[in-house]
Backbone as CSV, one residue per row, in Angstrom:
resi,resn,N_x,N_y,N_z,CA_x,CA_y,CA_z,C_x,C_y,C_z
1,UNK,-54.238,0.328,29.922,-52.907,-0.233,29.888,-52.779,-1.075,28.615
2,UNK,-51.720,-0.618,28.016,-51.486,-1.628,26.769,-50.556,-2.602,26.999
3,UNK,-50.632,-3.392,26.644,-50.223,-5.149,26.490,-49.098,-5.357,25.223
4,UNK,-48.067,-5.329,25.095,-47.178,-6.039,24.097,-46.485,-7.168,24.799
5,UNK,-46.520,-8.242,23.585,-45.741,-9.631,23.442,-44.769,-9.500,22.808
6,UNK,-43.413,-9.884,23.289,-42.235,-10.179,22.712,-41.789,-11.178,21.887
7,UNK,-42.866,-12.184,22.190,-42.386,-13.368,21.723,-43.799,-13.542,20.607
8,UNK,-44.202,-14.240,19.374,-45.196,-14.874,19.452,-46.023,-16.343,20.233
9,UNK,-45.492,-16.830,20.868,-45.739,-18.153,21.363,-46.634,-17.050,22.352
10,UNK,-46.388,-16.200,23.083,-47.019,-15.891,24.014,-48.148,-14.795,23.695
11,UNK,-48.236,-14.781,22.519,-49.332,-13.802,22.082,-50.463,-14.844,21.805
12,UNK,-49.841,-15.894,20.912,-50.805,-16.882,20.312,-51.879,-17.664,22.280
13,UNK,-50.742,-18.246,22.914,-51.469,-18.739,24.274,-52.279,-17.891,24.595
14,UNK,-51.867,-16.870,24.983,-53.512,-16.116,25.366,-54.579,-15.577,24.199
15,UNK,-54.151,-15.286,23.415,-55.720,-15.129,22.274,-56.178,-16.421,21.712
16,UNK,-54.845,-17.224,21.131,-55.775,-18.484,21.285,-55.766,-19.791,21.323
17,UNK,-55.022,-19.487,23.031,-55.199,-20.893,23.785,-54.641,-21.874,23.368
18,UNK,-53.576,-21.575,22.186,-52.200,-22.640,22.128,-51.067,-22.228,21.630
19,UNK,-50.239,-22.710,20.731,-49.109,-22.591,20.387,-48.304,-23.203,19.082
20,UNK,-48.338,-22.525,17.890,-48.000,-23.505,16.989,-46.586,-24.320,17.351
21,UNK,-46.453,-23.452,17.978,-44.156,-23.450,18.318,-44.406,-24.542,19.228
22,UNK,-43.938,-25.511,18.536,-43.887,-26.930,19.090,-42.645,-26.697,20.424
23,UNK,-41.981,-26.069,20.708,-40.532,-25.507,21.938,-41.632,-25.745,23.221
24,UNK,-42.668,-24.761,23.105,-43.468,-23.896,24.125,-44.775,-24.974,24.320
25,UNK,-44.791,-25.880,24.642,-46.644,-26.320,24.489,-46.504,-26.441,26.497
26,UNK,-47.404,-26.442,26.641,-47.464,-26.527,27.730,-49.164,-27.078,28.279
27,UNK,-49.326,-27.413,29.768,-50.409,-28.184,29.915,-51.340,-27.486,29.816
28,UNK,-52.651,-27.580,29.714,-54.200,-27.039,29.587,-54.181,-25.839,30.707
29,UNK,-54.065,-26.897,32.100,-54.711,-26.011,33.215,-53.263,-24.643,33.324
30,UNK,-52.511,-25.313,32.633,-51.119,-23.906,32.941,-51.784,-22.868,31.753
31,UNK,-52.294,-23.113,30.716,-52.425,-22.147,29.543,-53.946,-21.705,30.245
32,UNK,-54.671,-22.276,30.532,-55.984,-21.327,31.375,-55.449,-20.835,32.512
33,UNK,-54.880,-20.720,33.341,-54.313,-20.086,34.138,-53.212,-18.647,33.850
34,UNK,-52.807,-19.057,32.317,-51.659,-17.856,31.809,-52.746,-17.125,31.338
35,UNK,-54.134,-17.472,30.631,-54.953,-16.765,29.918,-55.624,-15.738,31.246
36,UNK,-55.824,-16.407,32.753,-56.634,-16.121,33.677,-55.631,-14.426,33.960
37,UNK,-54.301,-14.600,34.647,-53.015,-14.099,34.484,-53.462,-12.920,33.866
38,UNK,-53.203,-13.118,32.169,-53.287,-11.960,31.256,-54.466,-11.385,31.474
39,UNK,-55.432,-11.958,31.569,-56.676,-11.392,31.809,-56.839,-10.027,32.978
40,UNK,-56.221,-10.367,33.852,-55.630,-9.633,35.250,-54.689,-8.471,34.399
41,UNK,-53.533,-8.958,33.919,-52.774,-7.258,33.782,-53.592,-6.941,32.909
42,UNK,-54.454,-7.165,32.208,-54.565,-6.304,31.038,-55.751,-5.553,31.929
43,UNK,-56.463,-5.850,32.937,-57.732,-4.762,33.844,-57.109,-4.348,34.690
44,UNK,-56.037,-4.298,35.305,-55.416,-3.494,35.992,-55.144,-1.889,35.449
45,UNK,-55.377,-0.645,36.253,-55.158,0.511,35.914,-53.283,0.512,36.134
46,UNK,-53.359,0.449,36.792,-51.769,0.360,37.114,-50.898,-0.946,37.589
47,UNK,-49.519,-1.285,37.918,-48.786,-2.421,38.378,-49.131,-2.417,39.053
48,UNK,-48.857,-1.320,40.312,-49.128,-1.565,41.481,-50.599,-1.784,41.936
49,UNK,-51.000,-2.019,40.956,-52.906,-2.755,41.290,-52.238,-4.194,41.436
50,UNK,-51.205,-4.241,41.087,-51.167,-6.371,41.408,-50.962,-6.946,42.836
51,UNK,-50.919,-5.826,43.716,-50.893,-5.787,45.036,-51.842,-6.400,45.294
52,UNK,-52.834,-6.271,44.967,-54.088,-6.442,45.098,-54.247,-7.687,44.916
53,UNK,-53.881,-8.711,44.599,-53.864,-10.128,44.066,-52.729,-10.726,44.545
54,UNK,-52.981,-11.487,46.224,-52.249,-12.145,46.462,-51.483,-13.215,45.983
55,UNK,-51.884,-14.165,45.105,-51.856,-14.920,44.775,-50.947,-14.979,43.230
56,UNK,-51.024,-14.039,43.004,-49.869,-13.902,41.806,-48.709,-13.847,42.206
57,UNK,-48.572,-13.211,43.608,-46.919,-12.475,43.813,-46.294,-12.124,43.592
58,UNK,-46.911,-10.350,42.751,-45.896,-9.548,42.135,-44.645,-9.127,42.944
59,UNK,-43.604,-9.037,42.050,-42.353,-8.596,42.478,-41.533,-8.476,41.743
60,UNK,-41.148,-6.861,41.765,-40.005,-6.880,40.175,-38.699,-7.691,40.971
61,UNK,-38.244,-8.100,39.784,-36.898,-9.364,39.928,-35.280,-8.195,40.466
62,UNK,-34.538,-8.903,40.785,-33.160,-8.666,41.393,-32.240,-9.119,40.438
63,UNK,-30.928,-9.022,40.582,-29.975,-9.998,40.457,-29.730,-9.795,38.491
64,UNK,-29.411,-10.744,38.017,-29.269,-10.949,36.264,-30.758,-10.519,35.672
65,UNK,-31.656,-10.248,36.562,-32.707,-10.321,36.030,-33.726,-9.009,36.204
66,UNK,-32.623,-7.956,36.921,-33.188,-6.880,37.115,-33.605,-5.722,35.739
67,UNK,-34.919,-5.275,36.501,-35.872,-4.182,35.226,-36.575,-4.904,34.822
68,UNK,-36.813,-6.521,34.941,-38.118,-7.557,35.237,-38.861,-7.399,36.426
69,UNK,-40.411,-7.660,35.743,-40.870,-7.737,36.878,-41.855,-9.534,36.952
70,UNK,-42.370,-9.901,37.515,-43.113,-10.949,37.576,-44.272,-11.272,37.998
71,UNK,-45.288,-12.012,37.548,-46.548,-12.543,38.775,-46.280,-14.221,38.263
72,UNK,-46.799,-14.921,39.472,-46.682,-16.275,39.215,-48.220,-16.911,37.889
73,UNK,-48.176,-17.544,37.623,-49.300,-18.400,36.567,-49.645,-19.267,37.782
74,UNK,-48.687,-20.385,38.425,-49.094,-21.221,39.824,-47.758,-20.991,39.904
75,UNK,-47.875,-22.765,41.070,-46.617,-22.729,41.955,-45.575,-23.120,40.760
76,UNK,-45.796,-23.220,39.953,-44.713,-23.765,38.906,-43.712,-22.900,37.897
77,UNK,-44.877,-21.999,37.592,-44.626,-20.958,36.258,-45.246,-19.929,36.557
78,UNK,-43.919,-18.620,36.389,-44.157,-16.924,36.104,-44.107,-16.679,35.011
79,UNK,-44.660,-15.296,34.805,-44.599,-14.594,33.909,-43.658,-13.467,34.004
80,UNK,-42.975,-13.146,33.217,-41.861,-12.247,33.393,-42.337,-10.785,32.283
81,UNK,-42.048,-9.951,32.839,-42.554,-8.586,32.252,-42.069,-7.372,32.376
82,UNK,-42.034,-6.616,31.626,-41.359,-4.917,31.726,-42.574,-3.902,31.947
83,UNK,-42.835,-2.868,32.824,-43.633,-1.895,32.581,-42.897,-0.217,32.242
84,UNK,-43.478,-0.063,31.419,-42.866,1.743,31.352,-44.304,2.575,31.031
85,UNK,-43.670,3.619,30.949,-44.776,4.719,30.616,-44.275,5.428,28.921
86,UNK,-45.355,5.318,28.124,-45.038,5.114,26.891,-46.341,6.503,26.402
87,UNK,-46.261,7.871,25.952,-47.112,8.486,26.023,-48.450,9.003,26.878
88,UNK,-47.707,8.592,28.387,-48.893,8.877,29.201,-49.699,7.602,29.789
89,UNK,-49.313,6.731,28.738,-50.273,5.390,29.184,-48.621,4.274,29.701
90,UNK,-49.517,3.941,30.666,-48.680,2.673,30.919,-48.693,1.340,30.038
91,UNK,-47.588,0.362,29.737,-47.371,-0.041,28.378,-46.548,-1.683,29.645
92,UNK,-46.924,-2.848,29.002,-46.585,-3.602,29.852,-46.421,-4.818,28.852
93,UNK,-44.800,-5.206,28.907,-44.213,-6.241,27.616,-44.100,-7.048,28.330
94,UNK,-44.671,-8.292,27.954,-44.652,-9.867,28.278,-43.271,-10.047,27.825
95,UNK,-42.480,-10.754,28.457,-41.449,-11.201,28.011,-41.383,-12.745,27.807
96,UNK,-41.598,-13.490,28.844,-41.482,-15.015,28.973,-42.458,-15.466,29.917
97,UNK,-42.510,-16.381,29.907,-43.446,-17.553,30.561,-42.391,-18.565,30.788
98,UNK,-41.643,-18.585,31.918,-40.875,-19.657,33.074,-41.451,-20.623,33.518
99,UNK,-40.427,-22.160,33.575,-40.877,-22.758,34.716,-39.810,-22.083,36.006
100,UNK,-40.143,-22.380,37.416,-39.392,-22.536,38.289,-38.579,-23.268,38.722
101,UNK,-37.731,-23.226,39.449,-36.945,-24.164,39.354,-36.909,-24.704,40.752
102,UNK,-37.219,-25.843,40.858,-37.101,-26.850,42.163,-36.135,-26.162,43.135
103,UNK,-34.999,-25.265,43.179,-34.214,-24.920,44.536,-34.514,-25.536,45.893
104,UNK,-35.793,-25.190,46.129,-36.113,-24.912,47.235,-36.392,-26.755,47.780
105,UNK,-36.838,-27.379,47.317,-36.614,-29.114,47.424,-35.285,-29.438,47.134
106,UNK,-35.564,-30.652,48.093,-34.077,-31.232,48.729,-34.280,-32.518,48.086
């Protein structure tokens, strides 16, 4: 499975573990956790191997945000992503790295 980044901020966090783009910095244990994350799609044979990993909670998105798909980083921050089939191989574009948004607290 090949791996493309849309953004650079999110190419640089996972190869190496920061971010010049002062926008994007984010905490330690969130950037070892996005690195842990990438580490995961990129050994996966397929998406639907993310089944397999409760704890991410894949689920392609609905709504304004459909033809995304997602796994969580923690309870705070997803990763947002496209998969297609690109010559036979499956091909999987990082799009963003989200926080969540409180909704659900009152």
């Amino acid at each position: 499975m090949e791996i493309i980044f849309e953004k650079d901020y999110l190419r640089e966090l996972f190869y190496e573990g920061k971010t010049s783009d002062k926008k994007h910095r984010f905490q330690p244990q969130v950037v070892s956790r996005y690195i842990r994350v990438m580490n995961i799609l990129d050994s996966v044979a397929t998406v639907e191997d993310l089944f397999r990993y409760h704890s991410l909670h894949y689920e392609k998105l609905t709504g304004d945000k459909i033809g995304l798909e997602s796994v969580r980083v923690n309870h705070q921050y997803r990763i947002e992503f496209k998969s297609s089939f690109k010559d036979n191989e499956k091909t999987i574009t990082i799009c963003n790295i989200i926080e969540l948004s409180n909704h659900y607290k009152k």
